[in-house]
C-alpha positions as CSV (number, residue, x, y, z in Angstrom):
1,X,32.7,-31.0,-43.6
2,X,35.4,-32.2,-41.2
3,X,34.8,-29.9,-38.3
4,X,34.0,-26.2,-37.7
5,X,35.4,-22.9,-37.4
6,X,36.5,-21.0,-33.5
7,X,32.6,-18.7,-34.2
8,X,29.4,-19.9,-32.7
9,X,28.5,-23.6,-34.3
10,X,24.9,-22.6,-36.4
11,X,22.0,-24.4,-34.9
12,X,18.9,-25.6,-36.1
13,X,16.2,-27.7,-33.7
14,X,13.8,-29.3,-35.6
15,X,10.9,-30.1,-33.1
16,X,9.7,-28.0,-30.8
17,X,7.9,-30.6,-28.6
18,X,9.1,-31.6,-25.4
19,X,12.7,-32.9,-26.5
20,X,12.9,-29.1,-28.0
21,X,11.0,-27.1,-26.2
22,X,13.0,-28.3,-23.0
23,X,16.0,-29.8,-23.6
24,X,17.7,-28.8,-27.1
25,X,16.9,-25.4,-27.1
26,X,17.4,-23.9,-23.9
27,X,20.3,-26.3,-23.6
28,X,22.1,-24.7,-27.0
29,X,20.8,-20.8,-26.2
30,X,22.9,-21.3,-23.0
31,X,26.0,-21.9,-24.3
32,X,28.2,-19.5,-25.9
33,X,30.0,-22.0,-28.4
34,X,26.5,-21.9,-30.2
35,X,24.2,-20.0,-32.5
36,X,20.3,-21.3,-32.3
37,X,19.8,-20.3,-35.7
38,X,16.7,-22.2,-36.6
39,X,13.7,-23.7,-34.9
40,X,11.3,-26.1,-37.4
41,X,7.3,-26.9,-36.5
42,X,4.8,-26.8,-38.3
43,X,2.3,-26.2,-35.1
44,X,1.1,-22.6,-35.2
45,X,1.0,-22.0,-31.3
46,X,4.7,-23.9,-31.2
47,X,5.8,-21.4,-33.9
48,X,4.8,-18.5,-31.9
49,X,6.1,-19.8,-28.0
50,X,9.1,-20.4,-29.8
51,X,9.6,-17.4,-31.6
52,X,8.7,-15.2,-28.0
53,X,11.3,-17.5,-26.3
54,X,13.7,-16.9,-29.2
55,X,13.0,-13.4,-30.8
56,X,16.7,-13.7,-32.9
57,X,16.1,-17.4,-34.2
58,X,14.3,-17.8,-37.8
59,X,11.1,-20.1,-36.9
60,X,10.6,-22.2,-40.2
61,X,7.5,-24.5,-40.9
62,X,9.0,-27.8,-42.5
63,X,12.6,-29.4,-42.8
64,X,12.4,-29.0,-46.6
65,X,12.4,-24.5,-45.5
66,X,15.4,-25.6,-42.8
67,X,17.4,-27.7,-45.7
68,X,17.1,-24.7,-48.2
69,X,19.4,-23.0,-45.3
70,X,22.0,-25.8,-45.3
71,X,24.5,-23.2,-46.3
72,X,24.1,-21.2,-43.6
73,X,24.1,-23.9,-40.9
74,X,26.7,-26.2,-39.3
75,X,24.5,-28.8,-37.3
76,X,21.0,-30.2,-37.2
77,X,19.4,-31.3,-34.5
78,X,16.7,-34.0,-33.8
79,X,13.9,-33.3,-31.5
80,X,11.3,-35.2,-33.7
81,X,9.5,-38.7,-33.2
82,X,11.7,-42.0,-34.5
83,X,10.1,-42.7,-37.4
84,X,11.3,-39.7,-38.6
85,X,15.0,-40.0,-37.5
86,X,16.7,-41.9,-40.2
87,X,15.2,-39.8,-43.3
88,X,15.9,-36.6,-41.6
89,X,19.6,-37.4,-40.4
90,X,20.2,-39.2,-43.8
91,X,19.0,-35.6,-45.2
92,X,20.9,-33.5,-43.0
93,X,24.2,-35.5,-43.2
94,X,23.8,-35.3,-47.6
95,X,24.0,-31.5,-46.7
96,X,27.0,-31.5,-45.3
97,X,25.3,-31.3,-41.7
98,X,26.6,-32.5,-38.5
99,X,23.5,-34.3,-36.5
100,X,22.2,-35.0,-32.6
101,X,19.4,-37.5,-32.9
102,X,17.2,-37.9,-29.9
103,X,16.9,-40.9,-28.6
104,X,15.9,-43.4,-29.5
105,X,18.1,-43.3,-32.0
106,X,16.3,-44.9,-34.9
107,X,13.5,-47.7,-35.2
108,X,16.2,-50.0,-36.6
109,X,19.4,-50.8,-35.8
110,X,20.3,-51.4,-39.9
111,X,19.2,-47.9,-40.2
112,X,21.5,-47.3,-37.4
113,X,24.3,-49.2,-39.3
114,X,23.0,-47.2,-42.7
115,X,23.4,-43.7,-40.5
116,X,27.0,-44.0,-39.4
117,X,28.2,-45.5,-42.7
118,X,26.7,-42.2,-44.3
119,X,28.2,-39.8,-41.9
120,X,31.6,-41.5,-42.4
121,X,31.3,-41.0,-46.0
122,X,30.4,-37.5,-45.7
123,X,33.0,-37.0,-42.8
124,X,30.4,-35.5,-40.6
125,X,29.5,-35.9,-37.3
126,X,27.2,-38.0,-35.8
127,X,25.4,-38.1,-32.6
128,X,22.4,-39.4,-30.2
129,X,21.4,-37.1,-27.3
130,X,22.2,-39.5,-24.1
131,X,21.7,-36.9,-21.5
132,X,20.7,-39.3,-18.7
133,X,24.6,-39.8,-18.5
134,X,24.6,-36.1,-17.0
135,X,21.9,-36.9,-14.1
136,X,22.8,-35.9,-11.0
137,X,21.8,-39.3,-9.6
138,X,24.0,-41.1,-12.1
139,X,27.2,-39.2,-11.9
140,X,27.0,-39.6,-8.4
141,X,26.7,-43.4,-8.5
142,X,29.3,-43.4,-11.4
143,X,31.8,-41.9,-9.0
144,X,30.8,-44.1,-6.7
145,X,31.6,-47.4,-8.2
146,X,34.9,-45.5,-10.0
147,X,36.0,-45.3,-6.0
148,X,35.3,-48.7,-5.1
149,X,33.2,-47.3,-2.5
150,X,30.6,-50.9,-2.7
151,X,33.0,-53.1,-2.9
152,X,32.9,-55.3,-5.9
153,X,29.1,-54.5,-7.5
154,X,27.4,-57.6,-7.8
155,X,23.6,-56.9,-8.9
156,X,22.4,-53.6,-10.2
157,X,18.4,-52.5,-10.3
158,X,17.6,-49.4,-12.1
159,X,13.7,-48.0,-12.2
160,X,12.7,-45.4,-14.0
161,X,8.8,-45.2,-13.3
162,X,5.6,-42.4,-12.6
163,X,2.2,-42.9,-12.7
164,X,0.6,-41.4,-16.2
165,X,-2.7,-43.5,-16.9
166,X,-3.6,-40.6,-18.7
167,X,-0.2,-41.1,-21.3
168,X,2.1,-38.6,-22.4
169,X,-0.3,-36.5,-24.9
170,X,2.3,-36.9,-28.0
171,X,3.7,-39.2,-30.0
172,X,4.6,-42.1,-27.3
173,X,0.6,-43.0,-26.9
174,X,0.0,-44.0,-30.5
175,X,3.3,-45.0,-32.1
176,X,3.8,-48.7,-32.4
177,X,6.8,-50.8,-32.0
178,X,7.6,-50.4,-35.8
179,X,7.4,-46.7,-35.4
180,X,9.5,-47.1,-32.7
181,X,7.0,-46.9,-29.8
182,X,6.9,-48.9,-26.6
183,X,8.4,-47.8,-23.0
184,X,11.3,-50.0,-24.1
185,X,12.6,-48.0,-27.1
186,X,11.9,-44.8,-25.2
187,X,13.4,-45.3,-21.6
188,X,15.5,-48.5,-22.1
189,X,17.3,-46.4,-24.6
190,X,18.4,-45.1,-21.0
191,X,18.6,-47.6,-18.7
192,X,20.7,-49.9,-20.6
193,X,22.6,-47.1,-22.0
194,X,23.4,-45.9,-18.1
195,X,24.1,-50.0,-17.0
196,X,26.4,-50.3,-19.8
197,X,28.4,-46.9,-19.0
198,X,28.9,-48.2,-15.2
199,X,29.5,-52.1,-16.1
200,X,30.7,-52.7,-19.7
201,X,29.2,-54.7,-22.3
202,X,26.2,-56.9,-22.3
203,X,26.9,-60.4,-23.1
204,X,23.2,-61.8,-22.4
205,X,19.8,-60.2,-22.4
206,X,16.3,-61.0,-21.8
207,X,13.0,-59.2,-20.8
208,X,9.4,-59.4,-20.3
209,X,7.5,-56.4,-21.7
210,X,3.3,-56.1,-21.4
211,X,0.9,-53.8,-23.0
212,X,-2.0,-51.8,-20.8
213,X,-4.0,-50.1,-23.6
214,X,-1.0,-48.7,-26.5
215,X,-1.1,-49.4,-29.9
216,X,-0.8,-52.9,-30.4
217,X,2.9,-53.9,-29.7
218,X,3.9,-50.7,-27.6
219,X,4.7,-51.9,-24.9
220,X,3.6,-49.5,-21.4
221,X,5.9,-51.8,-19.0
222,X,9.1,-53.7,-19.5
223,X,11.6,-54.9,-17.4
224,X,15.2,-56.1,-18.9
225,X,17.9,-57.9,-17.2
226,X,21.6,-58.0,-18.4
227,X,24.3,-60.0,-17.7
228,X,28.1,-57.8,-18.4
229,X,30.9,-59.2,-19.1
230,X,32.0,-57.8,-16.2
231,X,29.9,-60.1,-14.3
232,X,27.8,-57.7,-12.8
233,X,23.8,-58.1,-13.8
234,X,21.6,-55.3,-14.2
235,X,17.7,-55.4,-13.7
236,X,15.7,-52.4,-15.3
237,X,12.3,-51.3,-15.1
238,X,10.3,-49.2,-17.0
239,X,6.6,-48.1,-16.1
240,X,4.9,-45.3,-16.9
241,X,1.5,-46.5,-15.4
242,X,2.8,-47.0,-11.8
243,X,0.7,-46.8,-8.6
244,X,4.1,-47.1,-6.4
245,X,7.2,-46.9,-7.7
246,X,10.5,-48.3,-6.3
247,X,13.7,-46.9,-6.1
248,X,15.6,-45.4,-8.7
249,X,18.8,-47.5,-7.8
250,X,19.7,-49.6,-5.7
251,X,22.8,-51.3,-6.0
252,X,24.4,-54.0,-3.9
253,X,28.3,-54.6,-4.0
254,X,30.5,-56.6,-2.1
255,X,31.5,-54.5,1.1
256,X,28.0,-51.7,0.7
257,X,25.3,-51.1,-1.1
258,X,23.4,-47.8,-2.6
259,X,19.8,-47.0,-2.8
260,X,18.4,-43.7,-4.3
261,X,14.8,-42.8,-4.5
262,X,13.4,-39.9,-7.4
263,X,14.0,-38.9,-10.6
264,X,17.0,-36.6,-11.7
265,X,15.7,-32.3,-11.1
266,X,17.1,-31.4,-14.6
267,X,14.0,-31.9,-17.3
268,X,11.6,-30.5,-14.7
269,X,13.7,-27.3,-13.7
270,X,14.2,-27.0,-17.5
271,X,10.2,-27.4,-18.2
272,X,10.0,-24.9,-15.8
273,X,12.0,-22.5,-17.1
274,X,15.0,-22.3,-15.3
275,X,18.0,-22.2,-17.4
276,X,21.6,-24.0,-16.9
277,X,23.4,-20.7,-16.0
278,X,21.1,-20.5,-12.7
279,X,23.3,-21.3,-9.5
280,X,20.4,-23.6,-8.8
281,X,20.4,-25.9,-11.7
282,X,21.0,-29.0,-11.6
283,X,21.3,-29.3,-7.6
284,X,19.2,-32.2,-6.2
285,X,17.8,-31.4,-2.7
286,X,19.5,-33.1,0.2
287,X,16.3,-34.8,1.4
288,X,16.4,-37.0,-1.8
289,X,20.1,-38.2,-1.4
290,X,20.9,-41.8,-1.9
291,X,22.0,-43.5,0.9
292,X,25.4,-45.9,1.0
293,X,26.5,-48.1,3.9
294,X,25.1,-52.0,5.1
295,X,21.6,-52.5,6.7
296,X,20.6,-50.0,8.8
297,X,24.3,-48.2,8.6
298,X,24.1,-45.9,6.0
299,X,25.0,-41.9,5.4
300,X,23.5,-40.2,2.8
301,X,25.8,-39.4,-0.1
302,X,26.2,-36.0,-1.6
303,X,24.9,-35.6,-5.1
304,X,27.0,-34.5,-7.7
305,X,25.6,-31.6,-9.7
306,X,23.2,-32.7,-13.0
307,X,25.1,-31.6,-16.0
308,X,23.0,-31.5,-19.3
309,X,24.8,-28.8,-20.5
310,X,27.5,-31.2,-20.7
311,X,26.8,-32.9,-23.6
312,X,26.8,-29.5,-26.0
313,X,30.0,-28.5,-24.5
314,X,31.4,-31.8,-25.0
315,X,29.9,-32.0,-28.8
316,X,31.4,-28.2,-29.5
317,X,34.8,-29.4,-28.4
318,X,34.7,-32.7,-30.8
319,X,33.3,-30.6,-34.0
320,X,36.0,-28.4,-33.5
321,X,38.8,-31.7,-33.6
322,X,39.4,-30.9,-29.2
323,X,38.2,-34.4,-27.9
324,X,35.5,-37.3,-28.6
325,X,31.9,-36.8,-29.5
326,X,29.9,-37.3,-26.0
327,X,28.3,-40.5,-27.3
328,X,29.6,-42.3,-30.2
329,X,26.1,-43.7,-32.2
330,X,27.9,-47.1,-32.1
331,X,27.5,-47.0,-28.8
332,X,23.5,-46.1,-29.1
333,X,23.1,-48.6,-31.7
334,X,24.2,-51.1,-29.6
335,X,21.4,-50.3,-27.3
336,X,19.2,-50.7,-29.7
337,X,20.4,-54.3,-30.8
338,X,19.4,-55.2,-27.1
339,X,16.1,-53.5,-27.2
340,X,15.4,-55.8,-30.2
341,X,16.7,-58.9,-29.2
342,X,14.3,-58.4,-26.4
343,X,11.5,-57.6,-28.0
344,X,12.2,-60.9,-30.5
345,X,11.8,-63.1,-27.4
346,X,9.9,-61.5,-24.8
C-alpha cells in the first residue's frame, strides 16, 4: 500500500487512555480527511465513554478483533504503552497498515531500526506522534530564532515539570526502563526532539537522571544537556515531582534573550473537552506570554496559535503522495539513541 485514495483515510485508535482518549481521537474525529473507524480497549468503562463519545465508531476489545478488520482500514494508530509498540506496529505494517506510534517510539532503538526497515519493505507509512512541535509556546520560539530576533542563540534551557507525588495513575508509575519507563523516555522524547528541531543535530550528550520511588531504573527526574553542531547547547529538565518549577524556556542569544513560563493550553483544553474547531483552541492567554528583550527591557511576545491538529493534516497530505510525513521515525529514533546513550552513562 503506497498511499490512499481522495475518501476519508479509515482510522483505528488502539488505546483509549490518555494518548486516546485526548489526543488521537478527538484529534482525527475533527478532521474531515478522516474516518475514526475503530477504537480498541479492553477496559469495560473505556469501551462504553468511548462508544458515547463516538456512537458511529465500532469499539473492539483486543488488536487481534481490529487486525481481523485490516481490510477495511487504511491506518492504525498507537495510543498504547511502549512495550507494546514494536509488536503492534510490526503487526499493523504486515497488514498492509500505515502507523502513528506514540511516543516514545519504542523501548529500543534496534526495534526502531527493525520498524522502518519493515515499513519500507511493505511501502507503508510510518510515523511517531511528536505533537509538542505544534505548541503554542514552541512555534512561537521557532519563529523566533527563524527571525533572528536573539541574535545568535547561544545556550538553550527547556523544563518541562509539575508537581505529581501522587504519579500519573497508568502505565508511567510501574514500567521500568526496559519497558520503556522513566521521565526520560517519556518527556525527553520531547525536549530533545523540540532542541533538535530549533538547533540541528546533537553531536555530544550527557545527563544525570535520579529515581524518587519508580520501579527500579525509571527514572522520576532527569536533566540532559546537548551540545549541536550548531554550537548552540541545550539544557533540559524533566520532573514530574516538582515543588517549584522554573520556566519553560529560556533562551539566551547574542543581541536578546526569551523566557516563557507554563505549559502549552492544548492537552488540557482537549481533556476538557474542547475540540480543535473551537475559535478558542489552541490560544494561550496573554498573561502567560514569553517575554523577549535584555534585563529588565523586555515586551511580551504574541503566541502563535497551538496546532495539534497539524500533525493529521500534515500525515493526510503525505499518505495521499502531497508532501512529507510530519515526523520522519528516523528522526524519533534518533532521539532515542540519545535517551540511551544517556541512560548508559548517567
Amino acid at each position: 500500500m503506497g498511499g490512499v485514495t481522495a475518501a476519508p483515510i479509515r482510522t483505528a485508535v488502539v488505546g483509549f487512555g490518555v494518548s486516546g482518549r485526548v489526543f488521537h481521537a478527538p484529534l482525527i474525529a475533527a478532521d474531515p480527511g478522516y474516518s475514526l473507524d475503530a477504537i480498541v480497549t479492553s477496559d469495560p468503562e473505556r469501551a462504553a465513554e468511548a462508544a458515547r463519545l463516538y456512537p458511529g465508531t465500532r469499539i473492539v476489545p483486543t488488536p487481534e478483533a481490529l487486525f481481523a478488520l485490516a481490510a477495511d482500514l487504511d491506518l492504525v494508530i498507537l495510543g498504547t504503552p511502549p512495550l507494546t509498540h514494536f509488536d503492534l506496529a510490526a503487526r499493523a505494517i504486515a497488514h498492509g497498515l500505515h502507523v502513528v506510534v506514540d511516543k516514545p517510539f519504542v523501548t529500543t532503538s534496534g526495534h526502531g531500526e527493525e520498524l522502518l526497515a519493515r515499513a519500507s519493505d511493505a511501502r507503508v507509512q510510518l510515523t511517531v506522534f511528536q505533537n509538542r512541535r505544534w505548541d503554542a509556546d514552541f512555534l512561537t520560539l521557532q519563529k523566533l530564532v527563524r527571525e533572528g530576533a536573539l541574535g545568535e542563540v547561544r545556550t538553550f534551557e527547556s523544563r518541562f515539570e509539575w508537581w505529581r507525588p501522587e504519579g500519573f495513575g497508568n502505565w508511567r508509575d510501574i514500567a521500568d526502563l526496559t519497558e520503556g519507563g522513566g521521565i526520560l523516555h517519556d518527556l525527553g522524547a520531547h525536549l530533545i526532539d523540540q532542541a533538535i528541531q530549533l538547533f540541528g543535530p546533537v553531536v555530544q550528550s550527557y545527563g544525570e537522571t535520579a529515581n524518587h520511588g519508580q520501579p527500579e531504573g525509571a527514572d522520576t527526574e532527569a536533566f540532559a544537556s546537548l551540545l549541536h553542531e550548531s554550537g548552540v547547547r541545550s539544557r533540559l529538565w524533566m520532573n514530574g515531582m516538582a515543588a517549584q518549577v522554573g520556566p519553560r524556556f529560556h533562551v539566551l542569544g547574542s543581541e536578546a534573550g526569551y523566557t516563557k513560563w507554563g505549559l502549552d493550553s492544548q492537552e488540557p483544553a482537549l481533556a476538557a473537552g474542547l475540540t480543535p474547531s473551537d475559535p478558542a483552541y489552541g490560544l494561550d492567554a496573554q498573561d502567560s506570554w514569553g517575554v523577549l528583550g535584555v534585563e529588565e527591557s523586555t515586551v511580551p511576545v504574541p503566541a502563535e496559535k497551538g496546532d495539534y491538529p497539524r500533525f493529521y493534516s500534515e500525515l493526510a497530505a503525505s499518505l495521499r503522495g502531497d508532501g512529507p510525513l510530519p515526523v520522519h521515525p528516523s528522526e524519533s529514533l534518533e532521539t532515542l539513541k540519545i535517551i540511551e546513550s544517556i541512560h548508559a552513562f548517567a
